[in-house]
C-alpha positions in Angstrom: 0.1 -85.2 -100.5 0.3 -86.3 -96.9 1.0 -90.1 -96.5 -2.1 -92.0 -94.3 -1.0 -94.1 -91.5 -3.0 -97.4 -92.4 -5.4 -98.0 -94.9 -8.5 -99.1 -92.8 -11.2 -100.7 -94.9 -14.9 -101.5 -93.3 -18.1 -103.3 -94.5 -20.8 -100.8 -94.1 -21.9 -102.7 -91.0 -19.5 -105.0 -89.1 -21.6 -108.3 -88.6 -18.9 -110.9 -87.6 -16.3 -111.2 -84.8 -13.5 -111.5 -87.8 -10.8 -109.0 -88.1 -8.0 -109.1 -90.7 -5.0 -107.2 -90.1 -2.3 -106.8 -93.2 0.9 -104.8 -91.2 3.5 -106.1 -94.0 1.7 -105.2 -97.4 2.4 -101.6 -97.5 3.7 -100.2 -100.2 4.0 -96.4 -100.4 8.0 -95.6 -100.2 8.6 -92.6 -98.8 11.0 -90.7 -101.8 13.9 -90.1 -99.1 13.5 -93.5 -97.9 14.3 -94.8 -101.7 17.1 -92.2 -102.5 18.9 -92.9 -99.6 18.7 -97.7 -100.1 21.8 -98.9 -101.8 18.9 -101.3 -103.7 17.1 -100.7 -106.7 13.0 -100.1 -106.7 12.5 -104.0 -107.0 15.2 -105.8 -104.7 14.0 -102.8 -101.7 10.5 -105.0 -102.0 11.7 -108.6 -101.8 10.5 -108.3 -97.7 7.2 -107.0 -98.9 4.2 -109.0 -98.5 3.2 -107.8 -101.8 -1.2 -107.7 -102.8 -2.2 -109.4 -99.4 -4.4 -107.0 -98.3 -5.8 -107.5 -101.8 -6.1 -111.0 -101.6 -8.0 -110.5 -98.2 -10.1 -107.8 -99.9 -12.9 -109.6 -99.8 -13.2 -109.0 -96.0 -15.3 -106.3 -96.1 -18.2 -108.4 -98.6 -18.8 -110.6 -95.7 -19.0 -107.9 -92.7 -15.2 -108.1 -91.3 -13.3 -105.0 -91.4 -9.6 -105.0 -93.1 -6.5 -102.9 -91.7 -3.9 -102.7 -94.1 -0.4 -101.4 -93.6 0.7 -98.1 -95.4 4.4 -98.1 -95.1 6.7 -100.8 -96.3 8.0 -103.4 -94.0 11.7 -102.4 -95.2 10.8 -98.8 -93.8 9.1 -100.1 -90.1 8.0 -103.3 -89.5 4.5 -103.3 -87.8 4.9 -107.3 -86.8 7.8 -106.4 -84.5 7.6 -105.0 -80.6 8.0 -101.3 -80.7 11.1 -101.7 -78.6 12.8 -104.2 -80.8 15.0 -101.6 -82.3 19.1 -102.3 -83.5 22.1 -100.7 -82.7 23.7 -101.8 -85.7 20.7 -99.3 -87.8 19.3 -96.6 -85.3 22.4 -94.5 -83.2 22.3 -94.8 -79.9 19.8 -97.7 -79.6 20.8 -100.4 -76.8 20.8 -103.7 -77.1 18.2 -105.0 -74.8 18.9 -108.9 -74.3 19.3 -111.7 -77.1 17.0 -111.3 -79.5 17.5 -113.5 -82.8 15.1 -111.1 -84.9 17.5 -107.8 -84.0 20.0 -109.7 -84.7 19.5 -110.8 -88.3 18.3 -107.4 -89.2 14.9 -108.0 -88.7 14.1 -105.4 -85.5 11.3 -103.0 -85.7 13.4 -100.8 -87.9 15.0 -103.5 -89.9 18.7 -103.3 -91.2 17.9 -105.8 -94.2 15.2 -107.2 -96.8 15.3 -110.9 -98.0 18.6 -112.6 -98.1 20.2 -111.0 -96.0 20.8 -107.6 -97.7 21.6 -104.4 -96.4 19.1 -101.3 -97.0 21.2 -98.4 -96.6 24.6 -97.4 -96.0 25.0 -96.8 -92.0 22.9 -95.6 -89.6 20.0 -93.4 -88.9 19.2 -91.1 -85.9 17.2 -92.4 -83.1 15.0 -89.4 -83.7 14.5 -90.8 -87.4 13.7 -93.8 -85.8 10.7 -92.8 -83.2 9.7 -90.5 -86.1 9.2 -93.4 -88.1 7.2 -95.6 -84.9 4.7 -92.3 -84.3 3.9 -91.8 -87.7 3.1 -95.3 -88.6 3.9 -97.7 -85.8 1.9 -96.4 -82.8 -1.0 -95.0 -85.1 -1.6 -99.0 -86.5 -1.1 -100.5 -83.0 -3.9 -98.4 -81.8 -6.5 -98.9 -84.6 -6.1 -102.6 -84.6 -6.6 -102.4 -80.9 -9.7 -100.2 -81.4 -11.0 -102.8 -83.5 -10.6 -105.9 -81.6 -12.2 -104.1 -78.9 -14.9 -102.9 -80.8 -15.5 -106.6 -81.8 -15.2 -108.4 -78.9 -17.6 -106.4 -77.1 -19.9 -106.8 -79.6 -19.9 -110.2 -79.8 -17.6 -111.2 -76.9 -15.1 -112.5 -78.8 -12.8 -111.9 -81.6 -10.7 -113.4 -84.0 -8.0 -111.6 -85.6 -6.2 -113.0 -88.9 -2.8 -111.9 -89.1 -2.3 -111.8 -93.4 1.2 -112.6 -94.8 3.2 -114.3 -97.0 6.4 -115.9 -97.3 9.2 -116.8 -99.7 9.2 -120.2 -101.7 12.2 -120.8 -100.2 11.3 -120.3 -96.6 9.2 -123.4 -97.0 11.2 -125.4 -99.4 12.2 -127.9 -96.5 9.0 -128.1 -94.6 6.8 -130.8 -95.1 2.7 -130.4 -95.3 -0.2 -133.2 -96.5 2.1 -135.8 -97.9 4.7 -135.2 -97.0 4.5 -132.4 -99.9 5.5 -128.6 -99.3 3.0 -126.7 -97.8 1.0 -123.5 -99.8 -0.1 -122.1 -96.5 1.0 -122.2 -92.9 -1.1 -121.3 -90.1 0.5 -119.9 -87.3 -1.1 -119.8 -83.2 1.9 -120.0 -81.5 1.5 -123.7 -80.7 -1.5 -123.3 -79.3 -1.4 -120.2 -77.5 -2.5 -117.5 -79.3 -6.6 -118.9 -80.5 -8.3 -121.7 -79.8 -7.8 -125.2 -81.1 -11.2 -125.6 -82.7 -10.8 -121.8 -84.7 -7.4 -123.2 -86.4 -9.3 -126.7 -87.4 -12.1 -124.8 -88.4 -9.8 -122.2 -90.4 -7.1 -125.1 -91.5 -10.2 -127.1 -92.8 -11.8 -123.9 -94.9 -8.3 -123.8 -96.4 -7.9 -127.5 -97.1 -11.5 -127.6 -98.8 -10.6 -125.0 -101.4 -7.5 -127.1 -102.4 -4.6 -125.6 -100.5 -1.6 -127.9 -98.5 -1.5 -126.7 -95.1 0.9 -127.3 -92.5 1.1 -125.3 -88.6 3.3 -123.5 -86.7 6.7 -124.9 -88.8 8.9 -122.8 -90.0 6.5 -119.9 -88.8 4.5 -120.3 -85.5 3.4 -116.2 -85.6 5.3 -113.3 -84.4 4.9 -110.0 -82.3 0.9 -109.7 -83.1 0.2 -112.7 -82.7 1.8 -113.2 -79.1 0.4 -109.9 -78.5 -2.8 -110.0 -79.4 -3.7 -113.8 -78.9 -5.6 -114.4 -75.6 -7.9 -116.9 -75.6 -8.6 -117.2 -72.3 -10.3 -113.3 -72.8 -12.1 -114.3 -75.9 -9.7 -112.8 -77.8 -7.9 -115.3 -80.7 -5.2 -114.5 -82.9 -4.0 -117.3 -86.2 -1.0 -116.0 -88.5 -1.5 -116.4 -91.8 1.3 -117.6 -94.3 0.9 -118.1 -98.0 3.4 -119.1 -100.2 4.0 -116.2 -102.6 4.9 -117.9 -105.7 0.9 -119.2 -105.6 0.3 -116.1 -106.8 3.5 -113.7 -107.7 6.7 -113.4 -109.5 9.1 -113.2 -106.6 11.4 -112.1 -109.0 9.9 -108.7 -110.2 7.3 -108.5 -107.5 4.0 -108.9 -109.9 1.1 -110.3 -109.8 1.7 -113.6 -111.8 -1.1 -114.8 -113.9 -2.6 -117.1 -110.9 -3.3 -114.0 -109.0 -6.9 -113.9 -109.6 -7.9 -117.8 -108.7 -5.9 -117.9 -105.6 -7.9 -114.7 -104.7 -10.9 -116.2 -105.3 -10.0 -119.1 -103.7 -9.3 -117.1 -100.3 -12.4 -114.7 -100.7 -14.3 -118.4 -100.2 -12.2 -119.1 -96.9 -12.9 -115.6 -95.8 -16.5 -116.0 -96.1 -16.4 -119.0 -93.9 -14.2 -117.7 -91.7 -16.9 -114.3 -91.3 -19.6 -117.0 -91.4 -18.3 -118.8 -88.5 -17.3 -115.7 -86.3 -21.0 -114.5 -86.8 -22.3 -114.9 -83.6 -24.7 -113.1 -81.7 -24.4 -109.5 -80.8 -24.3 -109.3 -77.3 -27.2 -108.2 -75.2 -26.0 -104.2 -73.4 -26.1 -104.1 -69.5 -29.5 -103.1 -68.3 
């Protein structure tokens, strides 16, 4: 059986200007990929935004389309510039400036999972390495484009929520309401990526249905999200981080027995969120 690029899933008719976008739940390991990982079938997915394109499911009730990622993060990382690749993991690649994310093992192609730890063994070819960006990278890239397009000149303008979720740890020192730890962090690249009243709007929905929110600290939004966010075309773009252990066991990467209510806790926001977007379809040239 052929792998698919991207799992792409669409209301029957699109009648908002939402789009979510899932690039780190993937989960289908190519064999080769696991065979040749010095970890075991669990510690390989401790990078894996594990069930958020589930938890987003509910997308497609309300009239936004979903794009999910196919392959693992470990394997490519679709939240990374496509030229963001490591010479420490792909032969022959060059390093092109400082970049803090190459450098910890965290490039397109990443050297590591969670904590640091290595995936494999040395390196592989640059020609396993553009392999890996045609078949999955590129093929993403261009349907989530297709979409914003598609919704923006629908309804001139779009808002894309970029789904994904982060260790307990990597928010154990922030603070949110109260000073407490916050469940969820919104990220729009302080301020850049979508516009001010959208992340109130959105950072409200999420505060109704009980969550502690916090912005931009420790995760302001990454390659999509600096990519994608223009405002100032009518094109928006908020990062969304939720605190896995909501919802999982980090440990053996299951659903933990909260799964269900913080789903249907986030199927509420979404349908605000497609409720808000729903403006009116724009009127064709004459």
């Amino acid at each position: 059986m052929t792998p698919v690029e991207y799992h792409l899933h669409l209301p029957e008719t699109i009648t908002c200007g939402a789009v979510f976008s899932s690039p780190h739940s993937g989960r289908d390991y190519p064999a080769a990929f696991l065979q040749a990982s010095v970890l075991d079938a669990v510690a390989i997915r401790s990078s894996e935004d594990a069930f958020v394109d589930q938890l987003f499911g509910a997308a497609t009730d309300y009239g936004a389309p979903l794009l999910a990622a196919s392959a693992p993060r470990a394997f490519v990382d679709l939240n990374r510039s496509i030229d963001e690749l490591d010479p420490a993991i792909v032969d022959g690649a060059r390093q092109l400036g400082s970049n803090p994310r190459v450098a910890s093992g965290l490039g397109v192609i990443p050297r590591v999972v969670s904590e640091g730890r290595a995936l494999i063994s040395g390196k592989i070819t640059m020609e396993a390495a553009r392999q890996r960006l045609e078949r999955y990278y590129r093929p993403y890239h261009t349907q989530l484009q297709d979409l914003l397009q598609t919704s923006r000149a629908a309804f001139g303008q779009v808002v894309l929520l970029d789904c994904h979720s982060m260790p307990r740890d990597a928010v154990a020192n922030a603070s949110g309401l109260f000073g407490r730890m916050p469940e969820i962090v919104l990220g729009d690249r302080f301020g850049s990526s979508c516009d001010n009243g959208y992340v109130e709007e959105i950072e409200g929905f999420l505060k109704q249905a009980g969550f502690r929110v916090a912005r931009n600290t420790p995760f302001a939004g990454a390659h999509i999200t600096q990519a994608y966010g223009r405002p100032s075309s009518g094109q928006h773009c908020i990062q969304i981080e939720i605190d896995r252990s909501l919802y999982l066991n980090e440990k053996t990467v299951t659903k933990s027995d909260q799964f269900e209510d913080v789903r249907a806790s986030l199927s509420g926001v979404v349908a605000q969120i497609c409720e808000m977007t729903g403006w009116p379809m724009q009127m064709a040239a004459e």
